[in-house]
C-alpha positions as CSV (number, residue, x, y, z in Angstrom):
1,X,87.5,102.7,63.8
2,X,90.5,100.7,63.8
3,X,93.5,102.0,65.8
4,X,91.6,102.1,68.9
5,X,93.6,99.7,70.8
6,X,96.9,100.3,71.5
7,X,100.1,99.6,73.2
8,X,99.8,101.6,76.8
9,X,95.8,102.1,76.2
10,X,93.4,101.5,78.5
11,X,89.7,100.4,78.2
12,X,86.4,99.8,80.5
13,X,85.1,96.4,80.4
14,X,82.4,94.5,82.2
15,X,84.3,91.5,84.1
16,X,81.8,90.4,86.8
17,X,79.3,93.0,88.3
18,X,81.3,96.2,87.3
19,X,83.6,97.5,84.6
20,X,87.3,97.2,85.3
21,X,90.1,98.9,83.8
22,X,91.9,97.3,81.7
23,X,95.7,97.9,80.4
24,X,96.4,96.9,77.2
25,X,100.4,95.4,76.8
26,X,101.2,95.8,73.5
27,X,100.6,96.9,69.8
28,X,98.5,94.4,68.2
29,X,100.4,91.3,67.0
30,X,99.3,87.9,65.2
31,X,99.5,85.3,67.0
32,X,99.6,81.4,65.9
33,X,98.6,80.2,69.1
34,X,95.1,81.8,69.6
35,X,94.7,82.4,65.2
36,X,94.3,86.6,65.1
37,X,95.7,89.5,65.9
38,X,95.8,89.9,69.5
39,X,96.5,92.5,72.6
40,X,97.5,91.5,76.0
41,X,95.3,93.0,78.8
42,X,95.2,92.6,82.2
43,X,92.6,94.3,84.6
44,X,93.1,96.1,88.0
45,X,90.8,95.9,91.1
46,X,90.7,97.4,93.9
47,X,92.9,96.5,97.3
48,X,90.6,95.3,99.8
49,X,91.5,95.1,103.8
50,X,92.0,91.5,104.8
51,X,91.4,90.1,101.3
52,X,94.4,88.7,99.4
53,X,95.8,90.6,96.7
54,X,98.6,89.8,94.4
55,X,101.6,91.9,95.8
56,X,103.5,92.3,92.6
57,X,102.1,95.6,91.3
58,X,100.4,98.0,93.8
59,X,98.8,101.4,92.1
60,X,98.3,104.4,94.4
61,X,95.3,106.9,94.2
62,X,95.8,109.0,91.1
63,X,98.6,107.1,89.1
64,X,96.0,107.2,86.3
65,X,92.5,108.9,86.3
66,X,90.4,106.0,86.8
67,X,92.4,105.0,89.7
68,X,90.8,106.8,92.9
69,X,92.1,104.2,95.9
70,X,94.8,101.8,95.9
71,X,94.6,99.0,93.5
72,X,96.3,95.6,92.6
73,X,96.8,94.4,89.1
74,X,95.5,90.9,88.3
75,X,97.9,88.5,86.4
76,X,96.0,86.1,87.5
77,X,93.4,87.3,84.8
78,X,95.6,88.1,82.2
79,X,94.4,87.3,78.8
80,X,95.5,87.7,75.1
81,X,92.5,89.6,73.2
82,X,91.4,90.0,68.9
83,X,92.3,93.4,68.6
84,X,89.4,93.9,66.1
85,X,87.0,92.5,68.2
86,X,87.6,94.9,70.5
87,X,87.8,98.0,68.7
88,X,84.4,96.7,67.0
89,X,83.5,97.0,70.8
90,X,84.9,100.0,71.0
91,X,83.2,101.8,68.2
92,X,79.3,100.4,69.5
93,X,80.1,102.0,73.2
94,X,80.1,98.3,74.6
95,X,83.8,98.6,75.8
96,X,84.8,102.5,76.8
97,X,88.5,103.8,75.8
98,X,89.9,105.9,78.4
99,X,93.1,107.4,79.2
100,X,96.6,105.7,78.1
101,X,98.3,105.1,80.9
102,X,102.5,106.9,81.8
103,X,105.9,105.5,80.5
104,X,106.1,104.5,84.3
105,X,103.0,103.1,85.5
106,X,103.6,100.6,81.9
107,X,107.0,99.9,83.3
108,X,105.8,98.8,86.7
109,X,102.7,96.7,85.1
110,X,105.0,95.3,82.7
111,X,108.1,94.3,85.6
112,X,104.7,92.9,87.7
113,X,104.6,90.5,84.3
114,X,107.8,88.8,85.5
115,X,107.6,88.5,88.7
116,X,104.1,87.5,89.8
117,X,103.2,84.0,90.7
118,X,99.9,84.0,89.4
119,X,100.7,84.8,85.7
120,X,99.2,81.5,83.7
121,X,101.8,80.0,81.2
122,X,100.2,80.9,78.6
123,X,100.3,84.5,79.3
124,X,104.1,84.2,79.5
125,X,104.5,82.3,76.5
126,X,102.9,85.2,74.7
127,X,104.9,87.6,76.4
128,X,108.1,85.4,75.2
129,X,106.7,85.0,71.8
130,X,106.3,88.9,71.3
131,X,109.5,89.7,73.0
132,X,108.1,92.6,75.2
């Protein structure tokens, strides 16, 4: 069903041996660079005692549902996704919606967005291009 993926929405997706929550950035929006209609996602994991973490956006236990310990948010593995792709994933139960995430938390993920230092250039070129 389209409509599934949308600005402040969250989804379930396999990235190495376990799903990771995903957040999506924006409303879907065509772009040139990668030829459809694309979504900007970027996963969270889970803080891990004497293993680095990007610093630029911490989540504490219960800002969203999913989020049961404190977590780190992944720039590093930011990436631009076809929105209909993914609601086609959606729809077959191979990606999981869950629960849009607050005003806030999106502000904080979003200010992470400018100031980490492991955001690839073309994630911020995006970002420019879309003007959010």
């Amino acid at each position: 069903m389209p409509g599934n993926i949308v600005r402040k929405g969250t989804l379930l997706i396999l990235s190495g041996p376990a799903n990771h929550l995903h957040i999506v950035m924006n409303d879907p929006v065509y772009s040139h660079e990668h030829g459809y209609d694309g979504v900007l996602a970027v996963n969270i994991s889970s803080v891990k005692q004497g293993v680095y973490h990007d610093p630029s956006c911490i989540l504490t236990t219960n800002c969203h549902p999913f989020v049961r310990w404190d977590s780190w948010v992944v720039y590093k593995e930011a990436a631009v996704f076809d929105a209909s792709r993914l609601d086609l994933k959606v729809d077959s139960g191979e990606i999981v919606s869950h629960h849009p995430v607050s005003d806030d938390l999106y502000d904080r993920v979003r200010a992470g967005f400018e100031i980490s230092r492991h955001l690839p250039r073309k994630i911020g070129r995006f970002i420019r291009q879309n003007n959010f």
